[in-house]
C-alpha positions in Angstrom: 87.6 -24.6 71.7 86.8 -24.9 75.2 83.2 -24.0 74.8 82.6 -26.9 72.7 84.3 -29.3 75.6 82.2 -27.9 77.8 78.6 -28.2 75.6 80.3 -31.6 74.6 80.4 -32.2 78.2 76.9 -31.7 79.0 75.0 -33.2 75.9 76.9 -36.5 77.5 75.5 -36.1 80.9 71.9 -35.1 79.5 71.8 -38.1 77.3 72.9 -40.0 79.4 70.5 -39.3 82.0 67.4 -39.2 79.5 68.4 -43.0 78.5 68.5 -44.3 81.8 72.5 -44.7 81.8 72.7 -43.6 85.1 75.9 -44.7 87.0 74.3 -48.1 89.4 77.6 -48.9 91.1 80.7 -47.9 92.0 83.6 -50.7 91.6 87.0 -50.2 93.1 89.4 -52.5 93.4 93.3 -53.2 93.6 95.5 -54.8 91.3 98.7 -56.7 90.1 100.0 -56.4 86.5 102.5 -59.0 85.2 104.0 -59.0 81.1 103.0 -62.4 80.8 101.2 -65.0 79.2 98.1 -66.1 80.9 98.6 -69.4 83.5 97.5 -71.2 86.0 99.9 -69.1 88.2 97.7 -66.3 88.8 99.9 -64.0 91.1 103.0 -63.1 89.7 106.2 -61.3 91.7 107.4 -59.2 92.1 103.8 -57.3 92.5 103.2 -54.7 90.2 100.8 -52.6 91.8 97.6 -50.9 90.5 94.3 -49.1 91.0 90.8 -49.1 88.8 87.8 -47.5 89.7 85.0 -48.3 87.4 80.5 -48.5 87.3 78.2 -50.5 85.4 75.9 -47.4 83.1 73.9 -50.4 81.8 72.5 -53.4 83.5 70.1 -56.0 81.7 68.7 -58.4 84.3 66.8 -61.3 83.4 66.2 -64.7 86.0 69.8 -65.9 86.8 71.9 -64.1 83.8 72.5 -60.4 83.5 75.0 -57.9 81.2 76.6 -54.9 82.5 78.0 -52.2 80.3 80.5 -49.8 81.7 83.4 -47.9 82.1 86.8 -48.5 83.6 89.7 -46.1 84.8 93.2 -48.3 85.7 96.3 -46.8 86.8 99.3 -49.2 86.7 102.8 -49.4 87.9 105.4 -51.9 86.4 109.1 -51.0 88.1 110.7 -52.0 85.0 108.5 -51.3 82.4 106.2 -48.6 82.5 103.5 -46.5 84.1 99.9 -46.9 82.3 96.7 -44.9 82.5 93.8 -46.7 80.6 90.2 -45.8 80.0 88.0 -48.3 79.0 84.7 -49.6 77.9 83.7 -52.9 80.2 81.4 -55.7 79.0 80.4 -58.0 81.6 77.8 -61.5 81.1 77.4 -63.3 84.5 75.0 -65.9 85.9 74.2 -65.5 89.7 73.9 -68.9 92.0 70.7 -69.2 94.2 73.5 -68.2 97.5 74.6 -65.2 95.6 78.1 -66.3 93.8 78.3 -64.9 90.4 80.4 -66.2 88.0 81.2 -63.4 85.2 82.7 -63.1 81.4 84.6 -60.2 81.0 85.5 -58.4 77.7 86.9 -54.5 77.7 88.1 -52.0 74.9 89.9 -49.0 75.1 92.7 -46.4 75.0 95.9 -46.8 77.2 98.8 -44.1 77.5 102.4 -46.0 78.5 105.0 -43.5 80.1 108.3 -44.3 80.9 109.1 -45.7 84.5 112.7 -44.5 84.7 114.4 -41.1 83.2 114.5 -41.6 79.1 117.8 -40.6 77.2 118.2 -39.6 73.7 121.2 -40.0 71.7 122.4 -36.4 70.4 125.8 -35.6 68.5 127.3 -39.0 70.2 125.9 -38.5 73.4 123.2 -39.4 75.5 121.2 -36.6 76.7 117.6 -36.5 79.1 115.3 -35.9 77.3 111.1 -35.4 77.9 108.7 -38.5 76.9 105.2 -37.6 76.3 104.2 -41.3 76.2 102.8 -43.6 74.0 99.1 -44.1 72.9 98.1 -47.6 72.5 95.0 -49.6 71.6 94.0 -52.0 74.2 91.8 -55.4 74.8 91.0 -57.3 77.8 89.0 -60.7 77.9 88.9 -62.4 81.1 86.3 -63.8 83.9 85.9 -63.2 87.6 83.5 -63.4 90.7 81.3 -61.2 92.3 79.9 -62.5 96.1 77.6 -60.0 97.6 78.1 -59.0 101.6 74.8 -57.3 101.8 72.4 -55.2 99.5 74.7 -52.3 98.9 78.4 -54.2 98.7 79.8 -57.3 96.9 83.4 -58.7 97.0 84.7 -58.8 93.4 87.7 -60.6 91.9 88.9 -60.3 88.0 91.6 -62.1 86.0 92.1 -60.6 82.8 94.8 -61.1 79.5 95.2 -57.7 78.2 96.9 -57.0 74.7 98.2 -53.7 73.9 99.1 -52.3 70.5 101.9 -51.2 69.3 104.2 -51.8 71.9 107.5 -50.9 69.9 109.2 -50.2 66.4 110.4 -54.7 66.6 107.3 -56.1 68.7 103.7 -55.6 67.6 102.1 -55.6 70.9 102.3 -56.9 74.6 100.8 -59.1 76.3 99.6 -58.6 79.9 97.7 -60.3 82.8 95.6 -58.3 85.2 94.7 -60.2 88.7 92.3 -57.9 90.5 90.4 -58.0 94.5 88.0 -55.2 95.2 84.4 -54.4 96.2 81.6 -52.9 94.1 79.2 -50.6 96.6 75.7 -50.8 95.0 74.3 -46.8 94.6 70.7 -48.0 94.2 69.0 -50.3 96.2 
């Protein structure tokens, strides 16, 4: 079983560099979650803190527009909610403005695992006992904009807002909604 992670493993990295998806960029940034709908009101409090570290694999330029695919690692922390790990694939369309500002369209698909914040109980012969949680596996999608405004040739200041849903959320409510407010900097790996 291992063998075949591991052949897995490297078929991915040979095709992708034999297609030219070489990672471009390195994007890091820091975040605040919020269960809400999406507003005006773009920071919520209390902050809710997170990290994602991301790159763009594919970049299509053409005169002012360009697409980016990539991928997306985000670790979240909600104090009275839950702790999230999500992986996910990143779309990106953006137009850049003759003194650099580039507005961008976000879209992003992927897998998120929800653990517990606090200690979870079960109930057991009429009383509550601690008990191990695994997690929960959910779908999620994330559509949003941002900015990217570059420093110099190898960094750019970035800023996202995205509305994340996540599916299922529980046995009574279908999924969540979420929005994502993120400030970071994208270092350019080929100049």
């Amino acid at each position: 079983m291992y063998l075949s992670k591991w052949l897995l493993g490297i078929s991915l990295v040979y095709l992708i560099h034999s297609t030219g998806l070489a990672q471009t960029n390195l994007r890091v940034s820091v975040m605040n979650q919020a269960l809400s709908l999406p507003s005006l009101n773009v920071l919520h409090l209390p902050l809710h803190p997170g990290l994602t570290i991301g790159s763009d694999l594919l970049i299509k330029n053409h005169k002012r527009w360009h697409t980016t695919l990539g991928a997306d690692l985000t670790f979240f922390h909600h104090r009275l909610s839950e702790n999230a790990l999500m992986l996910d694939a990143v779309y990106g369309l953006g137009y850049k403005f003759d003194f650099g500002l580039q507005p961008r369209f976000l879209a992003a698909l992927g897998y998120k695992h929800s653990l517990a914040a606090g200690e979870v109980y079960k109930l057991r012969d009429g009383a509550y006992e601690k008990t191990f949680y695994w997690g929960k596996p959910q779908f999620n999608f994330k559509v949003g904009f941002g900015f990217e405004y570059p420093l110099s040739r190898t960094y750019s200041l970035t800023t996202d807002y995205k509305t994340m849903i996540a599916l299922p959320y529980s046995q009574k409510i279908a999924f969540s909604l979420h929005t994502l407010l993120s400030v970071g900097i994208k270092v350019n790996l080929k100049n």
